[in-house]
N, C-alpha and C positions, 0 to 999 in steps of 0.2 A: 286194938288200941296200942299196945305194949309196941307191934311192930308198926306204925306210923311214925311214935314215939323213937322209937332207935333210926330208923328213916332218916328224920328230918336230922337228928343230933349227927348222922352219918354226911347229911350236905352241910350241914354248918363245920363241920372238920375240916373237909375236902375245899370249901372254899377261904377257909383260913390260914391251910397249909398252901392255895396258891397266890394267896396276895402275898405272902412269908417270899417265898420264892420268885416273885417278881422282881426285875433289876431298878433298881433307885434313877429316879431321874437325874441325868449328871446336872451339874453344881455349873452356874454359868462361869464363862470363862473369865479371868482377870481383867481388870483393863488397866493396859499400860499406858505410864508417859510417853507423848512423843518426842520421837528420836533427837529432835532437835534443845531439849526442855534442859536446863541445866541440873546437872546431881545434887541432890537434899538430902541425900541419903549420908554424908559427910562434909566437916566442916569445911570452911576454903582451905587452900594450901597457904601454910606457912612460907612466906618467902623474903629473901632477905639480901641486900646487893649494897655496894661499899658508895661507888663518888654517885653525886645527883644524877650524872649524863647517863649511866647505868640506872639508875634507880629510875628516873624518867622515861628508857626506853621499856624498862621490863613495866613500869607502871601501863603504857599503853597499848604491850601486847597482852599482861594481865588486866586488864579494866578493873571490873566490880568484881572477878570470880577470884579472887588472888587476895592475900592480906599479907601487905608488902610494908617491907621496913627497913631501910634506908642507914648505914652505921655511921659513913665517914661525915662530920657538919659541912655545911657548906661555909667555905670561907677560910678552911684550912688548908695548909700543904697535906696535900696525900701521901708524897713522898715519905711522909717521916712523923704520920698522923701514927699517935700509939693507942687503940680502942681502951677505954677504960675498963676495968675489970664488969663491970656490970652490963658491956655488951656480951659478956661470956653468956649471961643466962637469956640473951635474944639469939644468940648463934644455936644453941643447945634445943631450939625448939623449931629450927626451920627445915623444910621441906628440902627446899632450894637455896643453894649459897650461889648468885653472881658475884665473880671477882673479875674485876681487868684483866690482871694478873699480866706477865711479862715483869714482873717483879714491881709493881706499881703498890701493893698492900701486903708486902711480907707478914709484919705482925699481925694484921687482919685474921691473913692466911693461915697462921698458926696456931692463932685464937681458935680459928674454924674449925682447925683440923683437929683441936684437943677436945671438944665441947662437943663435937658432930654425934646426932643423937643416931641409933641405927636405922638404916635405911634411909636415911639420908644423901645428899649429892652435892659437891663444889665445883661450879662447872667455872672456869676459866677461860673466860670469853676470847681472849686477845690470841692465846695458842692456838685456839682453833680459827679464826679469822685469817691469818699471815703466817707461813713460814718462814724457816730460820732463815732462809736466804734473803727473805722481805724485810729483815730486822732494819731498822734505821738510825744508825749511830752519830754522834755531833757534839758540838762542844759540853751540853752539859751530860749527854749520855757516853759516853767516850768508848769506842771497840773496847780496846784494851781491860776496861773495868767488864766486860761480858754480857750489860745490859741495855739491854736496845730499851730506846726510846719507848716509849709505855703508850702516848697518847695518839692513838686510834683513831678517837672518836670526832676529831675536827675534819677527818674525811666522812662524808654521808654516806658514801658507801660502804667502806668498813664499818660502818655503825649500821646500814642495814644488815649485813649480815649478822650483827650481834641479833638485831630481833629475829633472824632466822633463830638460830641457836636457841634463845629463849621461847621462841614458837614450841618450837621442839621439844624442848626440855618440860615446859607444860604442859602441853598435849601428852607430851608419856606418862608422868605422872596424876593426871588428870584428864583422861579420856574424853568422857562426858561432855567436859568443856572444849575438846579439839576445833569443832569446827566457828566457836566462838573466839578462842585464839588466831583461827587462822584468818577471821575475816577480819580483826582489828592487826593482825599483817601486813594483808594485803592493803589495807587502808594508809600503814605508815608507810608503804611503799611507796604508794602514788605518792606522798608528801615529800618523802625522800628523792623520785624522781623529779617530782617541781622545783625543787630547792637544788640539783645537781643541775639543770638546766637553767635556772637561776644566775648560776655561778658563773656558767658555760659562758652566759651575755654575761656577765657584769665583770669578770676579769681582762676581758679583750680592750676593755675603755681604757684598762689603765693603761700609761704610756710607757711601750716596751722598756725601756730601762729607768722606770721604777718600780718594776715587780721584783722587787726586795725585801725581805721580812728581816726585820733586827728585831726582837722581843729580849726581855730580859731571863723568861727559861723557858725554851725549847718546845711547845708542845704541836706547832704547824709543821711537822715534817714530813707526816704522809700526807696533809692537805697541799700543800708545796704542791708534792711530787704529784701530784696528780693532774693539777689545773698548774701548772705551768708556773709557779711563785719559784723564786730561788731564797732560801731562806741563809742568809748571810752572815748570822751569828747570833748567840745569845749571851749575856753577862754572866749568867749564875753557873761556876760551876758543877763539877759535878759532883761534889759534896755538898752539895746546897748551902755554903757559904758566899759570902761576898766575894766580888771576882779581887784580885790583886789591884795595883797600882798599873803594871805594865799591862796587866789586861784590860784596866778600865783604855789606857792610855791605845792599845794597840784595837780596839775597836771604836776607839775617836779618828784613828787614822782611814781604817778603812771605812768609814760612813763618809770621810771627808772625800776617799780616792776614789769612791763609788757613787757618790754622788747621792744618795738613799737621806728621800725628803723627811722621814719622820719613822720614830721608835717608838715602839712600844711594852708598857709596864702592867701591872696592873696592882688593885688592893692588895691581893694574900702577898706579895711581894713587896721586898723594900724600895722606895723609889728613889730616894737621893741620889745613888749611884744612875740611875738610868736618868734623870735631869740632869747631874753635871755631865753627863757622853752627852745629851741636846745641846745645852751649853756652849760646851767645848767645841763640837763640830758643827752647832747650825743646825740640826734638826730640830724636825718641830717633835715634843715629846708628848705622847698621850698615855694616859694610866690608868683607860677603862676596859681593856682585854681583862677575859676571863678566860679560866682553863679549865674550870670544873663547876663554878660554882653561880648556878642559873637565877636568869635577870628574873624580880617580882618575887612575891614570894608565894608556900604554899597556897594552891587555890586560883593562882591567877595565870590566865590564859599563856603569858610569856612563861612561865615557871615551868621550863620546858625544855627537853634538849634542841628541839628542833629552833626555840624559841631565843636559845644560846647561839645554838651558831647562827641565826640570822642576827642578832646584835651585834655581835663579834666582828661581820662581814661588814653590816654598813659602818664600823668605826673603822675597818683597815682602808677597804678599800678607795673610800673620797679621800682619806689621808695620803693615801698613793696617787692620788689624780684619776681616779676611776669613780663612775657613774654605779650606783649600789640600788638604782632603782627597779629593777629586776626581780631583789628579794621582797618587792612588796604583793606576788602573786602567792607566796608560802604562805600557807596555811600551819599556823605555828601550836594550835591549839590541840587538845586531846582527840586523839582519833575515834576514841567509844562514849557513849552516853552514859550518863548515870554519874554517880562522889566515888568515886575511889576509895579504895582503905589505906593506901599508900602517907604513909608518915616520913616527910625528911628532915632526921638532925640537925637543927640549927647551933 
């Protein structure tokens, strides 16, 4: 009895010591998000970019993944916009700082560069777009003073490559979202190619010697140079005061020897001096160009860079004796689906 007894306590051991020693069934595997799925693992990136035409293009290479915010108002001179102190504490929390830059937001600039939280980045669109030899100098930008002309973005293709840049600059700092940046890209491209093709027809209508641009400050210089416009003067110098007597006087003359059917002013600008040069020489004066600050407002389909320069084009161009129907195939609207987080300054 005793030894049946030890026995059986002898298998009950032996089979306890090798369930003990048996290896554990592994644990199922993870399941991951797919690769394409946007990062929830962190909040969007702070981003943060000075005139609308900046703020517009990084709004539709960021869409929904981006919380973007906007400094300079629209409606002001940029030139000599001084950010109030209380943009300090939006600068101090951004990811991303877009600036023109070419000397277009100094104080901006220096606001930025005081507040810049660590690990941070001010990326200046304009330098890396055109070299110093591309600079564009003219009456209200003057060699002499060092500062080329600032505005870029009235050529579509200098402004495509700002959303290059900003592609870019996204994607590194948010990976995850890469290949959703690149395809609202590749989407402003197409739109940028139909609008440069646009242009291509609709500048040719006008009649070769009225392709003359008289504005009152300067911002068609590299859109000029590209499609064929010759841009013949502007009033404001380059102090951004009002021009002189002898200068209002000596670009009454030449609109009169060049024959240049009509001038253009616009709101952020003073206009009485740009009416008496109409006045004075016969042209006809219009004072709905804009240089920065986007037709409609937040929310609506024109409130758009792309939405600006087609405005812009059909007020020049029939003014010149050119046919602007052309820009009616642009597609002016936001290139991604979904409300944006994009705030601009009013």
């Amino acid at each position: 009895m005793f030894y049946k007894l030890f026995s059986a306590l002898l298998i009950a051991l032996a089979a306890a010591v090798l369930v003990a020693c048996s290896p554990a069934a592994p644990a199922p595997a993870p399941t991951e998000p797919p690769a394409s799925s946007p990062s929830t693992s962190s909040s969007p990136l702070n981003v943060v970019s000075t005139v609308s035409p900046i703020t517009s293009v990084v709004e539709n290479i960021g869409g929904t993944r981006i919380s973007l915010q906007g400094v300079v108002p629209e409606g002001v001179n940029s030139h000599t916009f001084e950010p109030a102190p209380s943009v300090a504490a939006t600068l101090s929390q951004a990811d991303l700082i877009f600036l023109n830059g070419l000397f277009l937001e100094e104080p901006t600039l220096e606001m930025a560069k005081s507040n810049l939280k660590a690990g941070a980045s001010i990326v200046s669109l304009g330098e890396q777009t055109i070299t110093r030899d591309q600079w564009q100098f003219d009456f209200s930008f003057p060699e002499e003073l060092g500062h080329p002309n600032p505005h870029l973005w009235p050529d579509p293709i200098l402004t495509l490559r700002y959303a290059e840049i900003v592609r870019d600059n996204l994607s590194a700092r948010d990976p995850a979202n890469a290949d959703y940046y690149s395809a609202n890209y590749d989407a402003f491209a197409a739109r940028i190619a139909t609008l440069d093709a646009a242009i291509k027809e609709a500048i040719p209508t006008i009649p070769p010697e009225n392709r003359k641009l008289l504005t009152y400050h300067d911002s068609w210089a590299y859109f000029a140079d590209r499609y064929g416009i010759t841009v013949v003067g502007a009033a404001q110098p380059e102090d951004f005061s009002e021009p002189s007597a002898k200068e209002v006087a000596d670009l009454i003359t030449q609109i009169q020897t060049e024959g240049i059917p009509a001038v253009f002013g616009s709101e952020v600008f003073p206009n009485d001096i740009m009416e008496t040069i109409a006045a004075e020489s016969g042209a006809t004066y219009i004072d709905e160009l804009s240089d920065d600050d986007l037709p409609g407002g937040p929310g609506d389909a024109d409130h758009s860079y792309l939405g600006l320069e087609v405005a812009n084009l059909r007020i020049i161009i029939p003014a010149l004796g050119g046919d602007a129907s052309a820009l009616d195939e642009v597609d002016i609207s936001p290139v991604f689906e979904g409300e944006s987080n994009a705030v601009y300054p009013q």
